[in-house]
C-alpha positions in Angstrom: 37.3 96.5 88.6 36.1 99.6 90.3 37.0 100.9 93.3 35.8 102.1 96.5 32.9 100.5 98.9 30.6 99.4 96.2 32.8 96.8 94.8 32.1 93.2 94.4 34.5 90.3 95.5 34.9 88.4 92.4 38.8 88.7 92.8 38.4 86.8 96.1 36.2 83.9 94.1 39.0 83.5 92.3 41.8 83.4 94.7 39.5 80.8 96.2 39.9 78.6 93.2 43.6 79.1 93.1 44.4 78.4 96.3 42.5 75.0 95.5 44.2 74.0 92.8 47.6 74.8 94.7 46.4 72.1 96.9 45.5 70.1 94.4 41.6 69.3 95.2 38.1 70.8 94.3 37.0 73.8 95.8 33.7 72.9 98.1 30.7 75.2 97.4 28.0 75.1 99.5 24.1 76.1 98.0 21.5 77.3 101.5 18.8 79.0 100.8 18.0 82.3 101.8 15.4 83.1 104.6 15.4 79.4 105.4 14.3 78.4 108.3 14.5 82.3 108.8 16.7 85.2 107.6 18.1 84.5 110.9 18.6 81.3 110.8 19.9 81.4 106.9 23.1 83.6 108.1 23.9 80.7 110.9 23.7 78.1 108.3 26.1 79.7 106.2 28.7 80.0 108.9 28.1 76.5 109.4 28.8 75.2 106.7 31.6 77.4 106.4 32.9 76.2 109.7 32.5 72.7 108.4 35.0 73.2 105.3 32.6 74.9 102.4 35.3 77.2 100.6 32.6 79.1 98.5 28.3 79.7 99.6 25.4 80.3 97.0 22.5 81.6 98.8 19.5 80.7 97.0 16.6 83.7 96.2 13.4 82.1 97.1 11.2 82.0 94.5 7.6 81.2 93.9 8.4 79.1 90.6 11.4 77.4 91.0 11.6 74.9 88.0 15.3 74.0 88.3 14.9 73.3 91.7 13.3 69.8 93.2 11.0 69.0 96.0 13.9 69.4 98.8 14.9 73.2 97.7 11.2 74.1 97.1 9.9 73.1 100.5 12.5 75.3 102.0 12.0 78.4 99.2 7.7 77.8 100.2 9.3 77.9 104.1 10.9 81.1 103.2 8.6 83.0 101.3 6.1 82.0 104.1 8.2 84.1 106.4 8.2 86.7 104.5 11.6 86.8 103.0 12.4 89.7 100.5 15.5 90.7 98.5 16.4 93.0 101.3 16.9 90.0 103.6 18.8 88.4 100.7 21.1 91.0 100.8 21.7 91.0 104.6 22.4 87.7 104.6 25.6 88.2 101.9 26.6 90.9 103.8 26.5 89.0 107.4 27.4 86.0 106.1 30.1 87.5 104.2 31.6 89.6 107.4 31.3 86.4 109.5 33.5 84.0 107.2 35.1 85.8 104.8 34.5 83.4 102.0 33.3 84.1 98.7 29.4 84.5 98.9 27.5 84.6 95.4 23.4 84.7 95.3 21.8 82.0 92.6 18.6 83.6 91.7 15.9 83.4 88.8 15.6 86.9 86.0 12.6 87.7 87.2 13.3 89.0 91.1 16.2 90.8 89.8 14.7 92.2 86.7 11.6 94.0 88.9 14.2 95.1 91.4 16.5 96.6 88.8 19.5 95.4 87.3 21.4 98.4 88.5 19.7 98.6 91.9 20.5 94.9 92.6 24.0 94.8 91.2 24.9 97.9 93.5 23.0 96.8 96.3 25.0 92.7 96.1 28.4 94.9 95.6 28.0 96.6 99.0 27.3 93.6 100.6 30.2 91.8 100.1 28.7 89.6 97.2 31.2 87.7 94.5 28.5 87.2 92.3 25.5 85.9 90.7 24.6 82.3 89.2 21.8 83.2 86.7 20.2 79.7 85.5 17.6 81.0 83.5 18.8 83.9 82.3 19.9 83.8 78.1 23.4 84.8 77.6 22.2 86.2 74.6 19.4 88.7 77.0 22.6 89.1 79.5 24.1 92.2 78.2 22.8 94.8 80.4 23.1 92.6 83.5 26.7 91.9 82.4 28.0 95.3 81.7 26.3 95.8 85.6 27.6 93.3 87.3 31.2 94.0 85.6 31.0 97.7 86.8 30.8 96.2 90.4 33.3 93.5 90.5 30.7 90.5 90.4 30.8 86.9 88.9 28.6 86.2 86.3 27.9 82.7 86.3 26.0 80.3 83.7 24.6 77.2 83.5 26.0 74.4 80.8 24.2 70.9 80.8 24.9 67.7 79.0 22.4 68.8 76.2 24.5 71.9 75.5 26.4 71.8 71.7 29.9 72.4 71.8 29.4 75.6 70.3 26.8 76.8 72.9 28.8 75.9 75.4 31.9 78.6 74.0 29.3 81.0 73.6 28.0 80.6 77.1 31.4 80.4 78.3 32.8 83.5 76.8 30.0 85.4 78.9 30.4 83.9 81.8 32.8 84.8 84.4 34.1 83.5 88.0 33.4 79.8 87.4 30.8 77.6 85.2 28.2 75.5 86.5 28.2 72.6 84.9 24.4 70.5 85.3 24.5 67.2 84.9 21.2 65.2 85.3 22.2 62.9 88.7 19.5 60.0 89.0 17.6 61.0 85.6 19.1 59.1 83.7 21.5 55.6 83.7 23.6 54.7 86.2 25.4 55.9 88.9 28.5 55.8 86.9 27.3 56.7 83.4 25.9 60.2 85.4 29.4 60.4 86.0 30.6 59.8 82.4 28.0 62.2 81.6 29.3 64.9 84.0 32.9 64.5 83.3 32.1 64.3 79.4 30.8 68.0 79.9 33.2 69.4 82.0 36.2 68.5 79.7 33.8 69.9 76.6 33.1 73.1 78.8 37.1 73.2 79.6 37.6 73.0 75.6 36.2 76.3 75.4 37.1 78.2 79.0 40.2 78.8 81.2 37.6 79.6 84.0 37.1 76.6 86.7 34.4 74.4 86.1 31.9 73.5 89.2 29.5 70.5 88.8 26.2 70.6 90.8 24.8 66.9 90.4 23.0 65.9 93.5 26.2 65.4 95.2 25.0 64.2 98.7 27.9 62.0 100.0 31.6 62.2 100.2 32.1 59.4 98.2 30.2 61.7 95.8 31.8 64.7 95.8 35.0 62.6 95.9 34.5 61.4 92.5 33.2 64.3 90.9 36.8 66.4 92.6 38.6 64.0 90.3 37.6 65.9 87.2 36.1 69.5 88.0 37.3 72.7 89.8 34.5 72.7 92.1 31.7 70.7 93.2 28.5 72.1 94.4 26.2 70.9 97.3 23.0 72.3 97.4 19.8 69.5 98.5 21.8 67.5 100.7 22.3 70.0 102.9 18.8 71.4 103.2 17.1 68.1 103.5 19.4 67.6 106.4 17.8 70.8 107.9 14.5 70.0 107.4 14.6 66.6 108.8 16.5 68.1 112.1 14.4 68.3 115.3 15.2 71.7 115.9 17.5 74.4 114.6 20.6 73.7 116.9 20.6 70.1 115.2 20.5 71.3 111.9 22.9 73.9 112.6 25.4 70.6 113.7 24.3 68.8 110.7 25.2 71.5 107.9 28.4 71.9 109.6 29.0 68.0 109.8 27.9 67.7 106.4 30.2 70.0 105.2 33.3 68.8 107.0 32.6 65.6 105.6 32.3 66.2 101.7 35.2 68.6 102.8 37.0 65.4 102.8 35.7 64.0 100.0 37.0 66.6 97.8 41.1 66.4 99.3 40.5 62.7 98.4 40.3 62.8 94.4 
């Protein structure tokens, strides 16, 4: 890792892990959208859900074409983009949020923002705020060399995306790429049961854990303690991303959904300790 100002905080991402395990539960990491319902507003979400319990935030790059995203997340990126958000304001909110909690604060964005801004520019520009890292869903780890050497130079996380669909030996490939955690995707509510998503997700995170020491996160539609209780009993992490934001936009005002992200989080907080 390099040193000086312009270095990342991928070391702190995974202290954050470790200090989980040592307590023997999931680490809680908490997706919010950037810009959403303002920049403003955005950075107070974050230290509410920090003040809640989150142990690790993902702050979401709105985008125009979100296609991993459903109808909660995209209502929140269209409110966003409305406003006028902009990679600038992405990067103000790591650094803010960052100062604030002192948690790790990684940015999930699509190639295409980051590829017209530069992969150099951005890299440099996420270091200096504070940033741990990147979770880059649509990005092909075998396109990802120039973002990796990048993002390595700086001391960021580069994270990846597995799903259910992914063949063992994909899944060592991606993994050998990746760094600061996994992000396991299983399909919640697609497909099956309640309980056969969760055969499904635990089925990938031991497959990914076959190929990886790194911690494996799952991001299912985790919405309820009981949820994220389950999916702590096999994974490093689990990942909270609609839940949240639908609580925001149903709120009557901003205070309320200020008090809802941090009860939200202080309850799947729980959930997680409970595996």
């Amino acid at each position: 890792m390099t040193t000086g100002t312009h270095t990342g905080t991928i070391g702190l991402l995974d202290e954050t892990f470790a200090r989980a395990r040592s307590e023997d539960r999931a680490a809680l990491v908490v997706y919010l959208p950037g810009g959403f319902p303002t920049v403003d507003g955005g950075i107070e979400a974050v230290k509410a859900a920090v003040a809640g319990g989150a142990d690790i935030i993902e702050v979401g790059l709105p985008h125009s074409d979100p296609v991993l995203d459903g109808p909660v997340i995209q209502t929140a990126d269209d409110i966003a983009l409305r406003g006028g958000v902009r990679i600038a304001d992405i990067m103000r909110t790591v650094r803010e949020a960052y100062e604030a909690t002192g948690v790790p604060i990684l940015v999930m964005t699509y190639w295409n923002p980051v590829d017209r801004y530069g992969v150099e520019r951005f890299t440099a520009e996420l270091a200096a705020a504070g940033g741990a890292g990147c979770i880059l869903p649509d990005l092909p780890v075998q396109e990802s060399a120039l973002w990796r050497e990048h993002a390595e130079k700086h001391g960021l996380a580069t994270v990846f995306v597995v799903a259910p669909s992914s063949r063992d030996e994909r899944l060592a490939t991606i993994t050998a790429a990746g760094s600061g955690f996994v992000y396991a995707s299983s399909l919640m509510g697609v497909t099956g049961t309640r309980e056969s998503v969760g055969e499904q997700a635990q089925n990938l995170v031991e497959r990914t854990r076959a190929t990886t020491g790194l911690p494996v996160c799952v991001g299912i539609g985790v919405s309820t303690a009981e949820h994220a209780r389950q999916v702590a009993g096999f994974a490093d992490g689990v990942i909270v991303g609609s839940a949240f934001v639908k609580r925001m936009l149903d709120a009557p005002d901003e205070a309320a959904g200020l008090t809802a992200v941090r009860d939200l989080a202080a309850e799947l907080a729980e959930g997680v300790r409970q595996r």
